[in-house]
C-alpha positions as CSV (number, residue, x, y, z in Angstrom):
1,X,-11.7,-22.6,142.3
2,X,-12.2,-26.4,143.1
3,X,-9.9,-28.7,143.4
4,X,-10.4,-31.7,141.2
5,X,-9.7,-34.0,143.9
6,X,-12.7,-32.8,145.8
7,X,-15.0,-33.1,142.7
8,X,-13.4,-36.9,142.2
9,X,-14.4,-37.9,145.5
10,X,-17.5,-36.0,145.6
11,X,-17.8,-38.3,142.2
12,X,-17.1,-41.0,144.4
13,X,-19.5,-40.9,147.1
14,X,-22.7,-40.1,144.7
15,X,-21.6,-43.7,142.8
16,X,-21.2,-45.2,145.8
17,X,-24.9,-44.1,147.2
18,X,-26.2,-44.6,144.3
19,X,-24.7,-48.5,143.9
20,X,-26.4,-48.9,147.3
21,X,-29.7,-47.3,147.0
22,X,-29.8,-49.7,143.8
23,X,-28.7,-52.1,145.6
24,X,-31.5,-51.7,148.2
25,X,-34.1,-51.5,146.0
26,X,-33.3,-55.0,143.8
27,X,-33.0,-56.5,147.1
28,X,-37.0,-55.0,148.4
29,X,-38.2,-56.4,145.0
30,X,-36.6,-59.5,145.0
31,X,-38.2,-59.8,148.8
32,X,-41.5,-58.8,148.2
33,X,-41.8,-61.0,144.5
34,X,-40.1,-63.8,146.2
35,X,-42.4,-64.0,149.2
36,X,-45.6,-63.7,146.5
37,X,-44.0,-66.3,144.3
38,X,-43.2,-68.6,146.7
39,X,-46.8,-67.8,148.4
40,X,-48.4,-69.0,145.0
41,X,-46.1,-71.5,144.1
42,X,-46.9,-73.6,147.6
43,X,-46.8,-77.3,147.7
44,X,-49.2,-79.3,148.6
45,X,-51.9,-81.4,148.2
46,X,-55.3,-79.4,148.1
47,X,-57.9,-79.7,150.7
48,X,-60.2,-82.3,150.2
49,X,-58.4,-84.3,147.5
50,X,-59.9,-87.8,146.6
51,X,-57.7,-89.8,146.8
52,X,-59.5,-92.9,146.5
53,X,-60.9,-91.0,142.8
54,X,-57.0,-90.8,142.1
55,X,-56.1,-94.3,142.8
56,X,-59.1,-95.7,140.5
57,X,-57.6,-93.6,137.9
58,X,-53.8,-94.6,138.2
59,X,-54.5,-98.3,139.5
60,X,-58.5,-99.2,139.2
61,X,-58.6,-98.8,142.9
62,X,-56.5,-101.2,144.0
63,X,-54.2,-100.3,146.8
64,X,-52.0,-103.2,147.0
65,X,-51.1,-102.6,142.9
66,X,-47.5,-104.5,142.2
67,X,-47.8,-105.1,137.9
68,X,-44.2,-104.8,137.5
69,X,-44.4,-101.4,136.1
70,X,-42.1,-99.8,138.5
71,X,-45.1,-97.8,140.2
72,X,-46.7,-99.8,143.2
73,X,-49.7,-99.4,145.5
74,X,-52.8,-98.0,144.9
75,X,-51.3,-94.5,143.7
76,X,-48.4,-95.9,142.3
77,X,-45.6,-94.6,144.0
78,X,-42.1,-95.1,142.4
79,X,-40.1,-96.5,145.1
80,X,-37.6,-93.8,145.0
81,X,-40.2,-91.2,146.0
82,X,-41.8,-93.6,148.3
83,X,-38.5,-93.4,150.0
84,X,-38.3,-89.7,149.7
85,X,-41.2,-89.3,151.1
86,X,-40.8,-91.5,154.0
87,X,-43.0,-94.7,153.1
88,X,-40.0,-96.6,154.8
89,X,-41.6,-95.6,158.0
90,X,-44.5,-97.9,156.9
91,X,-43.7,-100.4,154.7
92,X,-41.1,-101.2,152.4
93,X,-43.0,-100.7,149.1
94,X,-46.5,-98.9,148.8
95,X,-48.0,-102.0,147.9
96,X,-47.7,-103.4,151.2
97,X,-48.7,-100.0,153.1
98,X,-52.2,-99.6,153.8
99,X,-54.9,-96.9,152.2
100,X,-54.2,-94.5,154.5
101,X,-50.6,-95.2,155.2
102,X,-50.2,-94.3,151.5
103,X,-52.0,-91.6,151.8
104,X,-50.2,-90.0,154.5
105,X,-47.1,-90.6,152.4
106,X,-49.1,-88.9,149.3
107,X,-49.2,-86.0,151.6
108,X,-45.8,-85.4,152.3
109,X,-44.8,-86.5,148.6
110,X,-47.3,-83.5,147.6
111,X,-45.6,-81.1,149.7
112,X,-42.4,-81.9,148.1
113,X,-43.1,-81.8,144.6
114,X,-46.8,-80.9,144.3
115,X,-49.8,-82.8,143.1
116,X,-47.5,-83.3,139.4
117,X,-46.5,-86.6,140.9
118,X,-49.9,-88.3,140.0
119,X,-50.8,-87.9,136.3
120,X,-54.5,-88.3,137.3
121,X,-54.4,-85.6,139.7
């Protein structure tokens, strides 16, 4: 005869191994599709980008842009994300950064929010 307290917590412990064997494998999956998502989903500006092809697109080519638009420089940065991005360093608007000071801070704006930042890109 078995006593029904024995087959409650024998109940017990095979929901409880099973809650953390599930448990363990959502939390593999979630590793292993984060990493590959995260691997494919990577930030940055490609190797090799043409810049200068980019700012002939979004400005004609010229670097010190300022039309009153709200974009500035020769890859018309907004100034909030030529803030983000840390433009300040160089000049106070990209209009008054040189080519490759606004390039540098294209870098770093691509690895914050990808290439989507220039609608020429």
């Amino acid at each position: 005869m078995t006593c029904r307290r024995d087959t409650f917590m024998g109940d017990v412990r095979n929901t409880r191994v099973s809650r953390i064997r599930a448990a363990v494998i959502v939390l593999v999956a979630a590793t292993a599709l984060g990493t590959t998502t995260e691997a494919m989903a990577s930030r940055s500006a490609p190797r090799g980008t043409d810049w200068d092809a980019i700012a002939a697109c979004e400005s004609g080519g010229d670097w010190q842009a300022n039309t009153g638009n709200g974009h500035y420089g020769g890859l018309q940065f907004t100034q909030s994300s030529w803030v983000a991005a840390g433009g300040l360093e160089y000049a106070p608007r990209a209009d008054r950064a040189t080519r490759e000071e606004q390039i540098a801070v294209a870098r770093r704006l691509a690895r914050i929010q990808g290439m989507s930042a220039w609608s020429c890109a």
